[in-house]
C-alpha positions as CSV (number, residue, x, y, z in Angstrom):
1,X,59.3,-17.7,-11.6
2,X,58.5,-17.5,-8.2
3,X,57.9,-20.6,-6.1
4,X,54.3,-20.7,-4.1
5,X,54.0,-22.1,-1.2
6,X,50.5,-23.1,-0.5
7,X,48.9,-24.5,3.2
8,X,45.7,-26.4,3.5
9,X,44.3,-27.4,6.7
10,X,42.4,-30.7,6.9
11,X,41.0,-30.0,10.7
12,X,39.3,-30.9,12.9
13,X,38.6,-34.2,10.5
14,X,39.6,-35.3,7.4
15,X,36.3,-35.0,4.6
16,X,35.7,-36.1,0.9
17,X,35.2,-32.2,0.5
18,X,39.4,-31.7,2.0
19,X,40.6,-35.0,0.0
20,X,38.8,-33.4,-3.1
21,X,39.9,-29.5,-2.6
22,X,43.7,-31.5,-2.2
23,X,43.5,-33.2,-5.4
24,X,42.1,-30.1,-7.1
25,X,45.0,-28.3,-5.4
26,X,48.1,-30.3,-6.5
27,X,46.6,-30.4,-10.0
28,X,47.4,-27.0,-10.0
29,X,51.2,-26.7,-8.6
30,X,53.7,-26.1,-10.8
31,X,57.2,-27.6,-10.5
32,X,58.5,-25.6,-7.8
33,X,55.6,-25.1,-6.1
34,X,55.3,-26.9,-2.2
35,X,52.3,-27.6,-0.4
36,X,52.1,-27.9,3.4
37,X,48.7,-29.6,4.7
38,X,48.1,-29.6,8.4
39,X,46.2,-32.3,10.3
40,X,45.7,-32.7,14.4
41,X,48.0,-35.1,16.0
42,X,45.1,-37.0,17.0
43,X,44.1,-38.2,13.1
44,X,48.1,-38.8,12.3
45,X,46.7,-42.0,11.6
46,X,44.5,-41.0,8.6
47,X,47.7,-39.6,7.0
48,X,47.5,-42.7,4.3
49,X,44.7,-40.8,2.9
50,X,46.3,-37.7,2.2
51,X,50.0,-39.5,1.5
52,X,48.0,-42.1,-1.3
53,X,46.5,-38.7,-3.0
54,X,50.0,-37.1,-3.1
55,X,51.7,-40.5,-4.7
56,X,49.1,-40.6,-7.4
57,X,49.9,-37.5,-7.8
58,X,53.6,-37.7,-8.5
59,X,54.6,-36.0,-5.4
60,X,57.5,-36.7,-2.8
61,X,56.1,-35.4,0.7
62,X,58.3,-35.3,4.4
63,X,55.3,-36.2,7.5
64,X,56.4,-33.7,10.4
65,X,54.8,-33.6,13.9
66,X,54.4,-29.8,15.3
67,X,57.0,-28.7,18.5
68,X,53.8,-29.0,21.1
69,X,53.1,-31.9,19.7
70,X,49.1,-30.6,18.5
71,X,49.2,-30.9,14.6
72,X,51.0,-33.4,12.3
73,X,52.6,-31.3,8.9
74,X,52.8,-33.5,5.7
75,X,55.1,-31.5,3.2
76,X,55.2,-31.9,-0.3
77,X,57.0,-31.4,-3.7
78,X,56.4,-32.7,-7.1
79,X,58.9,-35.4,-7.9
80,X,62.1,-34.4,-9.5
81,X,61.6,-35.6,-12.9
């Protein structure tokens, strides 16, 4: 099986509508699926938000910041079980 790697943008502000379409979203991952959800720098601080929804979730996730410095990454896996 192939993995999928799926990207979902939560720009320019994090919304009930993005949390919801995120939750919907890992629901459907398989195991060796990874999902990349971009943010701007500026709302790095909302990141709990999204990082909460991915631990209830069962997913292990790595927080990157972007080379120019615009976006913050937040990449996640389901947990190894």
């Amino acid at each position: 099986m192939e993995m999928a790697d799926i990207t979902i943008h939560m720009e320019p502000v994090i919304s009930e509508r993005g949390r919801a379409q995120l939750q919907s979203t890992l629901h459907n991952l398989g195991e060796d699926d990874q999902i990349n959800i971009v943010m701007e720098a500026a709302d790095a601080h909302q990141a709990d938000q999204i990082t909460n929804i991915l631990k209830d979730a069962g997913f292990d996730y790595q927080p990157r910041g972007s080379h120019d410095g615009r976006l913050y990454h937040i990449i996640a896996r389901r947990k190894v079980k």
